[in-house]
C-alpha positions as CSV (number, residue, x, y, z in Angstrom):
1,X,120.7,94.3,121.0
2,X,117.6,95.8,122.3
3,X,116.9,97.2,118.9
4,X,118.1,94.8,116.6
5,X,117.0,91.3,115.4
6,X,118.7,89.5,113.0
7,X,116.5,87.0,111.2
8,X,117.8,84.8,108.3
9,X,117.4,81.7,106.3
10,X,119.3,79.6,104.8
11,X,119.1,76.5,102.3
12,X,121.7,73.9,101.5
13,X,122.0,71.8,98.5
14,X,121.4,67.9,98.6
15,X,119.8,66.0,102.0
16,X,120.5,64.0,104.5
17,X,123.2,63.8,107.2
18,X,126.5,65.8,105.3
19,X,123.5,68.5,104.6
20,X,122.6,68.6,108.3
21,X,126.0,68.7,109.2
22,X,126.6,71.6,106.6
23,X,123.8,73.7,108.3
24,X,125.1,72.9,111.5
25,X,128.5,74.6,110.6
26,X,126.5,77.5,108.7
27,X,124.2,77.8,112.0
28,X,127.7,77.9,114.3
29,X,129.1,80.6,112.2
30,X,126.2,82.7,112.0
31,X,126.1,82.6,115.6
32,X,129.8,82.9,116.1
33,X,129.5,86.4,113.8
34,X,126.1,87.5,115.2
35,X,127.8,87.3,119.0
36,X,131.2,89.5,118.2
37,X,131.1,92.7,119.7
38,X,130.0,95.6,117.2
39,X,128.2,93.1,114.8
40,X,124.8,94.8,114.8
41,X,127.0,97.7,112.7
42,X,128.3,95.3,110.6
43,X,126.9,95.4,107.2
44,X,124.9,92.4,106.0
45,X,127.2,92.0,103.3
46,X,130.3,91.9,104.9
47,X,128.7,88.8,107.2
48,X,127.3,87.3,104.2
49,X,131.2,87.4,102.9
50,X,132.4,85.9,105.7
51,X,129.9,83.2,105.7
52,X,131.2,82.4,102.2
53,X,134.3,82.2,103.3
54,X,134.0,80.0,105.8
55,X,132.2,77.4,103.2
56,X,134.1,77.9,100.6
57,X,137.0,76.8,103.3
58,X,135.4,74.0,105.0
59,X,132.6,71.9,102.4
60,X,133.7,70.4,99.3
61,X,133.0,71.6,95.6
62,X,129.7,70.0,95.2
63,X,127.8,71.5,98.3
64,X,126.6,75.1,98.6
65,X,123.8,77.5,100.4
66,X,121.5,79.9,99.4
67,X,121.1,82.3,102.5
68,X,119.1,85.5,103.4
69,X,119.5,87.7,106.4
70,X,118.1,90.6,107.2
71,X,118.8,93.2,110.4
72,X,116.0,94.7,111.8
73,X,117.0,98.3,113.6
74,X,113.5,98.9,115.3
75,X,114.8,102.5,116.7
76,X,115.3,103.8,112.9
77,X,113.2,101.9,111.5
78,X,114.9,100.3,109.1
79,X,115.7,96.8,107.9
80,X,119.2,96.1,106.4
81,X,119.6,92.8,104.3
82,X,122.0,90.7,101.8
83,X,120.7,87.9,99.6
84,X,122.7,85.5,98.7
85,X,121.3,83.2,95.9
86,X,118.3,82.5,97.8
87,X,114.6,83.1,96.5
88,X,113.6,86.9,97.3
89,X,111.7,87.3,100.3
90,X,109.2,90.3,100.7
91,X,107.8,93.2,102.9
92,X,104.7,93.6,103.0
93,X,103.2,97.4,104.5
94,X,99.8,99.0,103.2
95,X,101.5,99.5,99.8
96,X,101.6,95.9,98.6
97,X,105.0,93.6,98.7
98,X,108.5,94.7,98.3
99,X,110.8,92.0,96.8
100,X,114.2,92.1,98.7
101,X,116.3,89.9,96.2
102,X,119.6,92.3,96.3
103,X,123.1,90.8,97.4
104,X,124.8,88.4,95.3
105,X,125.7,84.6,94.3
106,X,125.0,81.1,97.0
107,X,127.7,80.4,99.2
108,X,130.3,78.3,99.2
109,X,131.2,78.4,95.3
110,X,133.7,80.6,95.3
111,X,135.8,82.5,98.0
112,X,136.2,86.1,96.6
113,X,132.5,86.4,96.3
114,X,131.2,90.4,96.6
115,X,127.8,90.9,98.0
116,X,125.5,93.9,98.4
117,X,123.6,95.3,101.3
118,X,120.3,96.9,100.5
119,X,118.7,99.3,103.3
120,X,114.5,99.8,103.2
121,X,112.8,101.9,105.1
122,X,110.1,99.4,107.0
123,X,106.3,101.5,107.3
124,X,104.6,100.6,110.5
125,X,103.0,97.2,111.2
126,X,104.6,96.1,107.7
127,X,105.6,91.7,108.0
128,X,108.7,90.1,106.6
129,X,108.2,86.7,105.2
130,X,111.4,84.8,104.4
131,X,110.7,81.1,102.5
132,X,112.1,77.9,101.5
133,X,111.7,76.7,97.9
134,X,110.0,74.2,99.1
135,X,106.8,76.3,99.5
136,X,107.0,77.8,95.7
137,X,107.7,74.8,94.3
138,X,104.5,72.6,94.6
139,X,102.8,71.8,91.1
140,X,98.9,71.8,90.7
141,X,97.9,68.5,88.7
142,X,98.4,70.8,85.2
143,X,102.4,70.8,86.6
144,X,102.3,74.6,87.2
145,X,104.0,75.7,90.1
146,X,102.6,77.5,93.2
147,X,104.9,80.6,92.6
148,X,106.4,83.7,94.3
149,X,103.6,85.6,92.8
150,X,100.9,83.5,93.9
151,X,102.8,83.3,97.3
152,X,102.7,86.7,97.8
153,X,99.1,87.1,97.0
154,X,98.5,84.7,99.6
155,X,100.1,86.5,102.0
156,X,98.7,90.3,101.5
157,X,95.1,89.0,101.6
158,X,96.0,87.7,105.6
159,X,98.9,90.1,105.9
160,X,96.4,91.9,109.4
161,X,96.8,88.7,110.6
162,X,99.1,87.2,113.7
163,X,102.2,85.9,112.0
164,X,101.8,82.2,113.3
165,X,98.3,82.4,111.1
166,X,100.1,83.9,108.5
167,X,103.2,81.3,108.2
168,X,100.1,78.6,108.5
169,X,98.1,80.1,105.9
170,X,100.7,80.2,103.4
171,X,101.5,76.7,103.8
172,X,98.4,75.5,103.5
173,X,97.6,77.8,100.3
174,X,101.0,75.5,98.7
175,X,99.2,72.5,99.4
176,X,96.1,73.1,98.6
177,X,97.7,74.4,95.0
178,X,99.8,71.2,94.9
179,X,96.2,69.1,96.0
180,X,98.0,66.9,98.4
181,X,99.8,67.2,102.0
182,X,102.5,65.3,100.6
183,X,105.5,67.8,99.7
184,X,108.8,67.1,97.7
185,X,111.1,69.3,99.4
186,X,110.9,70.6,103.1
187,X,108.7,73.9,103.5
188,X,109.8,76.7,105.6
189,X,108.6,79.9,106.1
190,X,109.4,82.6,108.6
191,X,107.0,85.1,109.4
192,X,107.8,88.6,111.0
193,X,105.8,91.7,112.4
194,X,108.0,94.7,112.2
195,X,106.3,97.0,115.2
């Protein structure tokens, strides 16, 4: 609506075309959900339910998700969000970052999941960064990983920054820790500035 944005992020297990054709279905329903009349009351954790549903119904027993949405109510506010298995994302305001890692287990394991919605309070000119593993997971030549830690740090020092510099920034922090370009899983980051 005109004050709410729903921004989320999801990751499947495995690659190529069943994968795509996984997050095409995920995608569809999402939209699907996100379209119905009334769903910018509905909590993040009943959507995150059905979304489990529906993979739990339609994929086989070797594919899952991990997933993150969150629902941005700028009137209030207020940010609303379930996780679902996937690595925490984070708010950042003047006050340093706030891990949001509540809501529950991946999708598409098993149907009578129960997940959690978690409400924040968002201070003014705060950004939402929402990531792939793919950007934690690089190894420096000593094989330790980039980090959530070290991605966060990244991110407050060029938090006063336009998110499109942000998002680039934190990429290129990953690969500079990993000392090459060349990546072994994709790396996606999303980038908000909660106004």
């Amino acid at each position: 609506s005109d004050t709410h944005i729903a921004i989320a992020l999801a990751d499947i297990s495995g690659k190529g075309i069943s994968a795509a054709l996984l997050m095409a279905s995920l995608q569809a329903a999402l939209r699907s959900q996100l379209l119905a009349t009334g769903s910018e009351t509905t909590s993040t954790a009943e959507l995150v339910a059905r979304l489990n549903r529906h993979l739990v119904r339609n994929t086989g027993d070797d594919r899952f998700a991990t997933f993150f949405i969150a629902v941005y109510d700028s009137a209030t506010r207020t940010l609303r969000y379930t996780n679902a298995g996937h690595l925490p994302s984070f708010l950042i305001s003047r006050d340093g970052p706030q891990q949001l890692s509540k809501g529950g287990m991946v999708l598409g394991v098993m149907e009578d999941c129960c997940y959690d919605e978690e409400m924040v309070h968002v201070a003014d000119n705060s950004i939402l960064v929402l990531y792939s593993d793919g950007l934690v997971e690089p190894e420096n030549v000593y094989g330790e990983e980039f980090g959530i830690k070290r991605l966060q740090q990244a991110a407050v020092y060029v938090q006063a920054s336009p998110p499109k510099v942000v998002a680039e920034s934190l990429m290129t922090a990953a690969e500079e820790w990993a000392g090459t370009p060349e990546q072994a899983d994709d790396m996606t980051v999303i980038v908000a500035r909660m106004n």
